[in-house]
SEKOL-521163 format. One line per field, with one value per atom (N, C-alpha, C): residue number from 1; residue in three letters; x, y, z. Coordinates in steps of 0.001 Angstrom, whole numbers. Atoms other than C-alpha are relative to their C-alpha. Layout:
N
seq = c(NUM:...)
type = c(ALA:...)
x = c(X:...)
y = c(Y:...)
z = c(Z:...)
//
This chain:
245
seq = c(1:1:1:2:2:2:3:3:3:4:4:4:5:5:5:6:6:6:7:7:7:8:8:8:9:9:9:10:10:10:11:11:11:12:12:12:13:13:13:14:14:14:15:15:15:16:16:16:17:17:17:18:18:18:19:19:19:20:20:20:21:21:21:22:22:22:23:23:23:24:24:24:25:25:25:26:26:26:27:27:27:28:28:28:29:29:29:30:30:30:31:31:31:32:32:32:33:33:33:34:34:34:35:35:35:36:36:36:37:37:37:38:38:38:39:39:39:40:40:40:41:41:41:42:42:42:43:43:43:44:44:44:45:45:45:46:46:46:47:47:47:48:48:48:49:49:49:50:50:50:51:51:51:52:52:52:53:53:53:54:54:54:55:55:55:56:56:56:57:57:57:58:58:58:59:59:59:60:60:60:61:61:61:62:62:62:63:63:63:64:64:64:65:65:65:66:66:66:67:67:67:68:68:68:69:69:69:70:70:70:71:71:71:72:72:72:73:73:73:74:74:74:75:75:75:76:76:76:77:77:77:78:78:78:79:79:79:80:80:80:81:81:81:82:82:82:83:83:83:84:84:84:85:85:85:86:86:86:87:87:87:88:88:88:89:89:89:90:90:90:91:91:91:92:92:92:93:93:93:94:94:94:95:95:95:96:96:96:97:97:97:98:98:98:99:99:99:100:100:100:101:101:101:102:102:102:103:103:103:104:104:104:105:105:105:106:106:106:107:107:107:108:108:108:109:109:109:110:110:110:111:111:111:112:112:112:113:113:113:114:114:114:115:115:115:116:116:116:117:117:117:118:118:118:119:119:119:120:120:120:121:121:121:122:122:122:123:123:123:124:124:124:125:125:125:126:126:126:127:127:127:128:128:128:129:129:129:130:130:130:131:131:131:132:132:132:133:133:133:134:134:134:135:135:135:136:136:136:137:137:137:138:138:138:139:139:139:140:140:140:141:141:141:142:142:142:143:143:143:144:144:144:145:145:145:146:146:146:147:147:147:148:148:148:149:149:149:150:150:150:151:151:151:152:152:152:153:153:153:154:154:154:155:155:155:156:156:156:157:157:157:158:158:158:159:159:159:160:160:160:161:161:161:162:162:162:163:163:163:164:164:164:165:165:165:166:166:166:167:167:167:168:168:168:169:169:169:170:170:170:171:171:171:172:172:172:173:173:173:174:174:174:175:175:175:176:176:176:177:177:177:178:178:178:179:179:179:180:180:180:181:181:181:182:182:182:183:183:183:184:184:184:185:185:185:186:186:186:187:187:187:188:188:188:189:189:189:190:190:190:191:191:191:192:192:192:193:193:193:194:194:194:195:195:195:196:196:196:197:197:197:198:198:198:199:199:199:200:200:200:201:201:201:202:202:202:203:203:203:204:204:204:205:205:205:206:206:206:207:207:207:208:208:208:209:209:209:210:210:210:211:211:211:212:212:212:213:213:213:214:214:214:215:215:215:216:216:216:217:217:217:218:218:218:219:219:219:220:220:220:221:221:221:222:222:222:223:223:223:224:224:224:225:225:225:226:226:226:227:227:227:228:228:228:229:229:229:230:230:230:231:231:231:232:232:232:233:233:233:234:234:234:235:235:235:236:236:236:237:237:237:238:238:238:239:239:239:240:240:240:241:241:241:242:242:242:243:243:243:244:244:244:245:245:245)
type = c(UNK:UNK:UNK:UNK:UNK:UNK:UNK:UNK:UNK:UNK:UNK:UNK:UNK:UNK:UNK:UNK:UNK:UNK:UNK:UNK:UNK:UNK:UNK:UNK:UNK:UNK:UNK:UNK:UNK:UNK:UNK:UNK:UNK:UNK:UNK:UNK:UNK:UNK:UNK:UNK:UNK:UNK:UNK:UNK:UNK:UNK:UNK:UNK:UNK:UNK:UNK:UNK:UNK:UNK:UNK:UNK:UNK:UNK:UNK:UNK:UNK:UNK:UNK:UNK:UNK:UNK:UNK:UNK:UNK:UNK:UNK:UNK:UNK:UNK:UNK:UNK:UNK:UNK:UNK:UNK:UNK:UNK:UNK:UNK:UNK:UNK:UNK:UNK:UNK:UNK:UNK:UNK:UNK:UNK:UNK:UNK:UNK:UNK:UNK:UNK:UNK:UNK:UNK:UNK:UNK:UNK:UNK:UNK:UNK:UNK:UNK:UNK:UNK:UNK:UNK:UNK:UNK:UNK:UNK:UNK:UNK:UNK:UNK:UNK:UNK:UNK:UNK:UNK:UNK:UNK:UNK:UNK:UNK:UNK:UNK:UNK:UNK:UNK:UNK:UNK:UNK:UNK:UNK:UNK:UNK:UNK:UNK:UNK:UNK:UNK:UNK:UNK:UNK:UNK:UNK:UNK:UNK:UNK:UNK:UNK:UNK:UNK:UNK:UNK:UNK:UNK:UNK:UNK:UNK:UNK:UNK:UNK:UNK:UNK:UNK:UNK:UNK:UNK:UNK:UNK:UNK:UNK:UNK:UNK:UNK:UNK:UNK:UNK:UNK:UNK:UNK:UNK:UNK:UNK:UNK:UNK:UNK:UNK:UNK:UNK:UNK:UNK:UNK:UNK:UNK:UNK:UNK:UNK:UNK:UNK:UNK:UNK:UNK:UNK:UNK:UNK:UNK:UNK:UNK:UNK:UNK:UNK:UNK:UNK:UNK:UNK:UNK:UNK:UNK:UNK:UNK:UNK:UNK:UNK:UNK:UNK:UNK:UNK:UNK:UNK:UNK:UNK:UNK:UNK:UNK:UNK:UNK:UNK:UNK:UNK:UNK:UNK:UNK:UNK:UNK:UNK:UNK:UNK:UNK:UNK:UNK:UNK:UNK:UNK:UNK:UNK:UNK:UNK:UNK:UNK:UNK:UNK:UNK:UNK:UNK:UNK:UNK:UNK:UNK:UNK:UNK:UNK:UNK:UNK:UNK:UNK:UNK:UNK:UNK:UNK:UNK:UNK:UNK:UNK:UNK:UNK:UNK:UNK:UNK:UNK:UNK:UNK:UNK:UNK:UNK:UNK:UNK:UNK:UNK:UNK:UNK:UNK:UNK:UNK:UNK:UNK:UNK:UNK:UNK:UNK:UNK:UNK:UNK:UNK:UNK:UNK:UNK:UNK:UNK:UNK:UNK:UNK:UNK:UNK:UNK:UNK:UNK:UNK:UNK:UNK:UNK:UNK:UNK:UNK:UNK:UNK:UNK:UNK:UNK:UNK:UNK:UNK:UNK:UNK:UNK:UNK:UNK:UNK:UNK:UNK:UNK:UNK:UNK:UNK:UNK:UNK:UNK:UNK:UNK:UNK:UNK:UNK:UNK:UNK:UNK:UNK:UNK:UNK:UNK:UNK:UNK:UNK:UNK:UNK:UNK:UNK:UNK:UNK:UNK:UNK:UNK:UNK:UNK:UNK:UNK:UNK:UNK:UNK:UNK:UNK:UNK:UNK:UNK:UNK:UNK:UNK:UNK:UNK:UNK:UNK:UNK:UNK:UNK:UNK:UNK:UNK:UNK:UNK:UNK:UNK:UNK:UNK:UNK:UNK:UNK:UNK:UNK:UNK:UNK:UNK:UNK:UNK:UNK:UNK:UNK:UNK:UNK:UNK:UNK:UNK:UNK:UNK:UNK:UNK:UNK:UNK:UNK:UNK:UNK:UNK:UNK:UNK:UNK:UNK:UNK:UNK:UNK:UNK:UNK:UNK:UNK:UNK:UNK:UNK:UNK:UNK:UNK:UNK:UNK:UNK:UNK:UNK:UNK:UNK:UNK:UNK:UNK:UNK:UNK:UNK:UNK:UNK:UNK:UNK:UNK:UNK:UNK:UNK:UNK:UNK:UNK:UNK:UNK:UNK:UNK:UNK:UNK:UNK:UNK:UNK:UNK:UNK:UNK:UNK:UNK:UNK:UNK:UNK:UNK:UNK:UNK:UNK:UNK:UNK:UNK:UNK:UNK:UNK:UNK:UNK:UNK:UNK:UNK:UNK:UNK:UNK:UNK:UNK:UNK:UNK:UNK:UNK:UNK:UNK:UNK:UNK:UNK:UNK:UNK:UNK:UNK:UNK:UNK:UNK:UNK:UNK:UNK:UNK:UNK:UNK:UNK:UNK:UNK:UNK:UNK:UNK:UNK:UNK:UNK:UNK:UNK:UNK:UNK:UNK:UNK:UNK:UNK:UNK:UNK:UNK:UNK:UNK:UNK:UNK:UNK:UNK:UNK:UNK:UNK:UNK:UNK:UNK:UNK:UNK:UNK:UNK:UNK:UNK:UNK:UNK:UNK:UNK:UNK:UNK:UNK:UNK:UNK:UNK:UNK:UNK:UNK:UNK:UNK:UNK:UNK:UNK:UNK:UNK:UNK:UNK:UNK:UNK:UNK:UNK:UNK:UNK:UNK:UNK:UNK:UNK:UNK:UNK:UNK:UNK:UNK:UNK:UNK:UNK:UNK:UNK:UNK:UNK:UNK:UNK:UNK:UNK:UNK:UNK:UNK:UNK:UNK:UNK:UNK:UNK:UNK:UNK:UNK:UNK:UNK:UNK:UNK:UNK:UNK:UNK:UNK:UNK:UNK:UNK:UNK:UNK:UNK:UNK:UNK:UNK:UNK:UNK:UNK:UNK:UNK:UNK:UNK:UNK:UNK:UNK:UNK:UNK:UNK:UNK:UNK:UNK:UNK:UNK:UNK:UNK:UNK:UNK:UNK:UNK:UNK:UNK:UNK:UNK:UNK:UNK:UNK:UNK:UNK:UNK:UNK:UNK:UNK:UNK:UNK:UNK:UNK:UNK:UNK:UNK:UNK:UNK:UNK:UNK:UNK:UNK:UNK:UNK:UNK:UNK:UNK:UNK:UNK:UNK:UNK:UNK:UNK:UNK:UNK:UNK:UNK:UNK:UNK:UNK:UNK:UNK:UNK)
x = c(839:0:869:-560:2478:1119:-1051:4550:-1127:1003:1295:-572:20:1090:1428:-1897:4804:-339:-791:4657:-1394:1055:752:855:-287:2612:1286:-864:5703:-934:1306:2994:-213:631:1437:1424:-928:4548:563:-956:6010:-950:517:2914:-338:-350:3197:1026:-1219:6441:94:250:5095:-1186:416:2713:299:-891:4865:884:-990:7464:-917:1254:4181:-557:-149:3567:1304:-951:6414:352:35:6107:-929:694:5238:-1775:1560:1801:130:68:1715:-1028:797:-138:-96:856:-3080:424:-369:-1535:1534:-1952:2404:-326:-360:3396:1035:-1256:6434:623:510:7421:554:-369:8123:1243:-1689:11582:27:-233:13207:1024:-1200:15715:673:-565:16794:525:-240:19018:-153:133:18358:1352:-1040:21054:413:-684:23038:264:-182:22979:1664:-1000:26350:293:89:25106:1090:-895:27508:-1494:743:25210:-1073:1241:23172:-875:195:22266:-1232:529:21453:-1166:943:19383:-1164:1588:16688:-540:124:16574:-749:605:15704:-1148:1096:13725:-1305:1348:11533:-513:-328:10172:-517:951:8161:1466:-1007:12002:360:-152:12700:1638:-710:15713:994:-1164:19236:-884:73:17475:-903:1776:14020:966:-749:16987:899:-669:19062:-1177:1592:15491:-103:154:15294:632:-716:15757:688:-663:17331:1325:-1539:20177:656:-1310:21368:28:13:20318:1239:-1057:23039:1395:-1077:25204:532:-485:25416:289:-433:25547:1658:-1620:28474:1425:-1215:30312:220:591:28629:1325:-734:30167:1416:-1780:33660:645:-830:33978:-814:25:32167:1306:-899:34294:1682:-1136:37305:4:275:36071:-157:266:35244:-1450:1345:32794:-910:817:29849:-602:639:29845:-317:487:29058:-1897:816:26223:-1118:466:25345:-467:553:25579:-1915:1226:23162:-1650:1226:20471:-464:278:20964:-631:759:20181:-1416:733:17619:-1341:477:16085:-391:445:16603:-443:682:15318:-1385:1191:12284:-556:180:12674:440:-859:14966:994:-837:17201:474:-918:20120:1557:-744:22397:1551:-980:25973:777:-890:27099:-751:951:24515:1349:-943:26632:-890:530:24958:701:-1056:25865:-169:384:25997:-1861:1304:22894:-1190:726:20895:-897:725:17575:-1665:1574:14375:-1037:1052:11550:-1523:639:9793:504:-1528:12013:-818:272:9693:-558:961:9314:1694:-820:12405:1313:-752:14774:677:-646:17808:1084:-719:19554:1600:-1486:23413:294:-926:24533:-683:975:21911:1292:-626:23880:-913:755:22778:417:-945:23651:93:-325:23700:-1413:1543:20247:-880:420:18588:-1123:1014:15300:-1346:624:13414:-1592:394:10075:-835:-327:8860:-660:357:8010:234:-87:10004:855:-847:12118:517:-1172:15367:457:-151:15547:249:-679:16228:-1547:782:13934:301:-256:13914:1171:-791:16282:1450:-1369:19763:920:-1320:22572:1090:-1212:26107:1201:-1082:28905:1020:-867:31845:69:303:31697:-1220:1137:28547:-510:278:28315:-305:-92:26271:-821:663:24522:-1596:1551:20778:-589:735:19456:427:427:18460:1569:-770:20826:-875:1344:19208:1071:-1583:21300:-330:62:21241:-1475:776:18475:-1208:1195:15917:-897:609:12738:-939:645:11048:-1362:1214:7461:-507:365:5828:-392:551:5477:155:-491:7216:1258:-1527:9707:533:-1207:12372:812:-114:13311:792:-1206:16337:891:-1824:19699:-1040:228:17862:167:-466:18499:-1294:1095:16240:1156:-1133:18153:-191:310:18446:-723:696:16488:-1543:1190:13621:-988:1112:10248:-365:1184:8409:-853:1430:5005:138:726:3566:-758:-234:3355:-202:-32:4490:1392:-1021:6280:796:-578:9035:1013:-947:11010:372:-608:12291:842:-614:14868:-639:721:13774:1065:-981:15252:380:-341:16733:-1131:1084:14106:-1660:1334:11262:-704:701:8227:-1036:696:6726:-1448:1132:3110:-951:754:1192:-1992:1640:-2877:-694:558:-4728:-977:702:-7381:-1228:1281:-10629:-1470:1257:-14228:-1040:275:-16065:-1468:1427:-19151:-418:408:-20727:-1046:1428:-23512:-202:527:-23915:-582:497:-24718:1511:-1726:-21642:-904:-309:-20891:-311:372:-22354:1092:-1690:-18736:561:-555:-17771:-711:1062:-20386:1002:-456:-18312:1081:-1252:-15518:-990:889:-18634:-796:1140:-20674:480:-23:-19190:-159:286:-20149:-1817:1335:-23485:-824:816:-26214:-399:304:-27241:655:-1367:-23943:1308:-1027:-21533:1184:-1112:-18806:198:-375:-19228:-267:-338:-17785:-657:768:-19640:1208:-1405:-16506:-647:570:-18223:599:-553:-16878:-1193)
y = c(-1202:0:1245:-1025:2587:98:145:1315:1205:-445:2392:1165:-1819:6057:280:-433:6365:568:193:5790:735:-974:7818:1578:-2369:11033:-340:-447:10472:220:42:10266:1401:-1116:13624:926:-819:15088:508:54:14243:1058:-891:15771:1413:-1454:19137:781:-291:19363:325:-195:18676:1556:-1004:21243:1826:-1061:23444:968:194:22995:749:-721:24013:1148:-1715:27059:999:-964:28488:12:136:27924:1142:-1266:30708:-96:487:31078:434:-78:30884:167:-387:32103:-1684:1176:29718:-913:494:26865:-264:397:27164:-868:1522:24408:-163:507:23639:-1364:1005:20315:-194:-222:19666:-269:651:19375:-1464:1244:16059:1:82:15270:-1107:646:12299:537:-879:13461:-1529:990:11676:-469:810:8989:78:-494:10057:-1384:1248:7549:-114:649:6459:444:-573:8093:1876:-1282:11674:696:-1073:14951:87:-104:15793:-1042:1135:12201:-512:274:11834:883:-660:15219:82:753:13440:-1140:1205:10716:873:-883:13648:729:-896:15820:-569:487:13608:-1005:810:10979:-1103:508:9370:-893:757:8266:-582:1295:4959:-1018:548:3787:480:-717:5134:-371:-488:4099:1132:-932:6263:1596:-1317:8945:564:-288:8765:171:-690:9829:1389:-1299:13029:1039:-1395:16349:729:-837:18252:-284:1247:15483:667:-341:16302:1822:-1368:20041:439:-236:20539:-182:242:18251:668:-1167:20220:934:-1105:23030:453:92:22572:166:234:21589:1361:-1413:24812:1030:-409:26803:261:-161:26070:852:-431:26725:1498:-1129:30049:953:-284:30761:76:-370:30309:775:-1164:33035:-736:965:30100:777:-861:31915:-1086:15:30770:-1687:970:26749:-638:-244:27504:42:-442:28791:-896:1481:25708:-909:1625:22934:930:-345:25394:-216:225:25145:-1224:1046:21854:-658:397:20980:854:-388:22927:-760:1050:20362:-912:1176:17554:-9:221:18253:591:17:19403:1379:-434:22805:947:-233:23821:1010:-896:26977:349:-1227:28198:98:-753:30261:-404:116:29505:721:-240:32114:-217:412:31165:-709:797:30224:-444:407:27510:-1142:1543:25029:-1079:1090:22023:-459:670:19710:1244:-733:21660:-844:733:20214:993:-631:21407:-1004:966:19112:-155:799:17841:1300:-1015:20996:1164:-1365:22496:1059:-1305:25704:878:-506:26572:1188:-1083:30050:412:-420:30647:1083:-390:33736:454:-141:35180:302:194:36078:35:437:34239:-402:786:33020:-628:724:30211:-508:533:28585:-1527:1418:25344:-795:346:22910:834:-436:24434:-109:803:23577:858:-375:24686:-699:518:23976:-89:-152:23630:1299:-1070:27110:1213:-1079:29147:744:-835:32124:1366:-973:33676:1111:-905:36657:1727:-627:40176:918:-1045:43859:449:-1197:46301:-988:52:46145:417:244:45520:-270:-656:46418:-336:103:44903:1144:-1367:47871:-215:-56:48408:287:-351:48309:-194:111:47336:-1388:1419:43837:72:260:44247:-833:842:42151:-165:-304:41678:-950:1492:38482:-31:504:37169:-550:1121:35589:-660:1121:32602:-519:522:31653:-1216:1467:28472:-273:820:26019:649:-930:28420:-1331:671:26419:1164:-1076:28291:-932:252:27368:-33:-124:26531:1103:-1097:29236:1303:-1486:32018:560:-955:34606:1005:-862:36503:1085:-979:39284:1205:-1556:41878:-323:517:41556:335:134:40846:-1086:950:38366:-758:874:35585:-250:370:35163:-1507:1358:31893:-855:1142:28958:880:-739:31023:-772:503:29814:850:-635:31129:-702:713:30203:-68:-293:29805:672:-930:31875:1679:-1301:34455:984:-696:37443:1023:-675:38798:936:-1488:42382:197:-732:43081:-1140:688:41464:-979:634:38915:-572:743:38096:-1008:1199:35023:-832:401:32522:314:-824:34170:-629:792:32655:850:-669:34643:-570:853:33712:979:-1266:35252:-261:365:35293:-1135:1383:32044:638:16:31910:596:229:33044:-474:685:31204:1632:-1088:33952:-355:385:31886:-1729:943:29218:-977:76:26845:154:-244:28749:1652:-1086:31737:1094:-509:34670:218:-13:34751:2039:-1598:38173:475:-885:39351:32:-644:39429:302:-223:41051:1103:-785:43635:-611:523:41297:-868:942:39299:805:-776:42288:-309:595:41052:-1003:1256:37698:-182:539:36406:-439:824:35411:-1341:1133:32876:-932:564:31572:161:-775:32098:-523:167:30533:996:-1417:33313:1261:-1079:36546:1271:-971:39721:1339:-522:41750:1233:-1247:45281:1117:-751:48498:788)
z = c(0:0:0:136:825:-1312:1299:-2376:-653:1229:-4467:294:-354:-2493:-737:-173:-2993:-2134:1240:-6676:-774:154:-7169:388:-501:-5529:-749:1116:-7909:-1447:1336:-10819:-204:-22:-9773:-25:159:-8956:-1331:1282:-12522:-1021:927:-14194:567:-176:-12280:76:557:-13030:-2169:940:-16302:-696:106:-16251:552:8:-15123:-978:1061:-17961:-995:974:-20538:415:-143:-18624:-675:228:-19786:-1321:1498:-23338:-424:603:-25818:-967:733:-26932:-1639:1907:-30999:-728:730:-33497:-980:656:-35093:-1232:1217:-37404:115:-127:-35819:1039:-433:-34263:647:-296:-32297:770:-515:-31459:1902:-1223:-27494:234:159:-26380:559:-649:-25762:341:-249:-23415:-408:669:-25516:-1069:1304:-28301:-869:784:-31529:-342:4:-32323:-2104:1579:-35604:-643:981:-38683:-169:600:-40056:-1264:1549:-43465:568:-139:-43955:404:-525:-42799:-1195:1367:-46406:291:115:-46147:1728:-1231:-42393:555:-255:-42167:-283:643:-44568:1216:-1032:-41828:1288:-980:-39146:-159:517:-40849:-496:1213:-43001:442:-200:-41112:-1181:1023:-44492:-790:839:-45562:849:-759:-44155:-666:498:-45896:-1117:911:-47816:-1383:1392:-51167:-132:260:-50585:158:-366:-49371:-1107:932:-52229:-1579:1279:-54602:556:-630:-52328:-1514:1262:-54986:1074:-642:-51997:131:487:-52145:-619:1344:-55253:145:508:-55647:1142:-856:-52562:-377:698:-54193:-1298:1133:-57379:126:-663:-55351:178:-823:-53546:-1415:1281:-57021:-526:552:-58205:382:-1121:-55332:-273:-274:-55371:-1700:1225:-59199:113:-389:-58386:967:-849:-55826:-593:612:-58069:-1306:1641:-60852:-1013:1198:-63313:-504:1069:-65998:-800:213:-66877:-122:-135:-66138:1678:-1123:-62184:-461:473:-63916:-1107:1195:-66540:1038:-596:-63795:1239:-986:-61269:-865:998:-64620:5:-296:-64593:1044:-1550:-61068:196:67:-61600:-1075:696:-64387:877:-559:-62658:1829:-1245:-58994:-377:44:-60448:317:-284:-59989:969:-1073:-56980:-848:513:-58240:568:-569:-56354:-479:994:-57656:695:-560:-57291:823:-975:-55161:999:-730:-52560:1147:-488:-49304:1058:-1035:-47360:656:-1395:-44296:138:292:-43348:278:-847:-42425:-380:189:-44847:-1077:1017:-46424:-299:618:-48615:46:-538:-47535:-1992:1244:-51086:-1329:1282:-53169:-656:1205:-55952:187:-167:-56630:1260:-1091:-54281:-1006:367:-55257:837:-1105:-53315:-842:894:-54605:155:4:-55485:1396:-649:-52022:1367:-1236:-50101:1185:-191:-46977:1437:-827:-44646:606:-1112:-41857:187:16:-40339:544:34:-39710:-499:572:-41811:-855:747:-43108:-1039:397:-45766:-864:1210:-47401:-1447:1207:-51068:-172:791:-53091:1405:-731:-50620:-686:1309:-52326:841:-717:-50694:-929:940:-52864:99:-417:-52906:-263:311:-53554:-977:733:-56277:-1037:760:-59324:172:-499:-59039:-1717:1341:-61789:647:-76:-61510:-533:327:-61530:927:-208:-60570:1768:-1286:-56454:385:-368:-56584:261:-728:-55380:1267:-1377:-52656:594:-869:-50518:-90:238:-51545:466:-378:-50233:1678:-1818:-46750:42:-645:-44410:1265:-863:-42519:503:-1075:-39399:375:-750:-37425:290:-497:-37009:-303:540:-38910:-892:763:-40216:-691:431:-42995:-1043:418:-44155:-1558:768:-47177:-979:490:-49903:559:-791:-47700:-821:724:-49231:1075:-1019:-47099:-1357:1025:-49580:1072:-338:-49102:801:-496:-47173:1452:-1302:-43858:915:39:-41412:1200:-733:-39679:1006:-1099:-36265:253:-389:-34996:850:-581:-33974:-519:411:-35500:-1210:956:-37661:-675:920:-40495:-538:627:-41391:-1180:1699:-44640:-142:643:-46844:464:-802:-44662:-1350:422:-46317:947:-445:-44605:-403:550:-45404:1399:-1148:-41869:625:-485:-39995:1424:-804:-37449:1043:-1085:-33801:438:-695:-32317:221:-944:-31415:-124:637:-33162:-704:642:-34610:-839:1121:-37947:-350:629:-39031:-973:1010:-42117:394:-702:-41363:-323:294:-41571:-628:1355:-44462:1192:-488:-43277:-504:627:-44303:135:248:-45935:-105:694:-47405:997:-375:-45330:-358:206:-47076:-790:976:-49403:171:-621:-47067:314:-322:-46479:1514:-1671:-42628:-52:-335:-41243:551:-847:-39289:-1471:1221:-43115:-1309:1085:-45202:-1177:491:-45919:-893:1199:-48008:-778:1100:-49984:-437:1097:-51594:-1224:1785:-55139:-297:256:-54461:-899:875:-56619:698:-1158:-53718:-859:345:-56029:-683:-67:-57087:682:-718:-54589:-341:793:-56619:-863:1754:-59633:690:-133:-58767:-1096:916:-60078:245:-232:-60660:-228:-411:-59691:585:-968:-58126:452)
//
């Protein structure tokens, strides 16, 4: 009997310790997600880093062949090749293989001066734009139709190589269909939603979210808190738009 008090008040104890721990977690905007910490660290494959961060990230890949089909695989790997012959003023086949990898992942474009780190992966690829002097850090996760890019029009001159694209620091996850636009920087361990657009620099630890969709037409009926965004709707087709001012 006193075993089965003993081991009821460690029980309770553990989950107000536990509910403790969840007090102190940040409250997030509708649709972000973060997953809980674990004090187990996950146990590293044997495969090199490119290879092993599909194993972490993805859990739907179960096996080096399903890992070696990944487009983020290669588009890294071409990268990298990319890279170095950038990096040594080689004209214009930095520039050939990045087209290429751009073919065959289905889409995935980054530009050879693009400097990213290790243990970096794009979670299903297409649609992905990383541009000339994107730079990125290390865990790094992006995913598909996101676009590291710059503002305004930009002219190469003499001194004028400057810095137009994001920098994305450590352990940044960035969301479906989100663009980071202009030499700003996502601090680290930081999220971005989908299809959030960000122009301002973002702090350490920070979690971005663009507005969740709202239901305008219910039924067949528009929702009264939004009459005012369905006066061009058709009451008797509320699929066909009566394009009116």
């Amino acid at each position: 009997m006193s075993q089965y008090i003993s081991e009821e008040a460690g029980n309770n104890e553990y989950a107000h310790n536990a509910d403790h721990d969840l007090s102190h977690l940040p409250q997030l905007p509708p649709g972000v997600s973060i997953p809980a910490p674990s004090k187990t660290p996950r146990r590293k494959t044997h495969w090199p880093d490119a290879i092993d961060v599909i194993f972490e990230k993805d859990p739907a890949c179960r096996n080096i062949f399903e890992a070696l089909l990944y487009q983020s695989l290669w588009a890294i790997f071409y990268h990298r090749i990319a890279h170095a012959l950038y990096k040594a003023h080689i004209p214009f086949l930095p520039r050939l293989i990045s087209q290429f990898a751009r073919f065959m992942t289905g889409g995935i474009e980054i530009h050879p001066g693009a400097q990213i780190g290790k243990r970096f992966f794009i979670d299903h690829g297409a649609g992905t734009v990383i541009g000339e002097t994107t730079v990125i850090g290390n865990n790094v996760m992006l995913y598909h139709q996101v676009t590291l890019g710059a503002t305004g029009w930009w002219r190469r001159g003499p001194g004028r190589l400057q810095k137009r694209h994001p920098a994305i620091e450590d352990d940044v996850t960035i969301g479906v269909g989100a663009a980071i636009l202009g030499s700003i920087t996502i601090g680290r361990g930081s999220k971005i939603g989908a299809m959030a657009l960000v122009l301002e620099s973002v702090p350490p630890n920070s979690v971005v979210a663009s507005k969740p969709a709202e239901l305008l037409v219910k039924g067949g009926e528009a929702l009264e808190k939004h009459q005012e965004l369905t006066q061009g709707w058709n009451s008797n087709d509320p699929w066909e738009m009566d394009y009116q001012i």
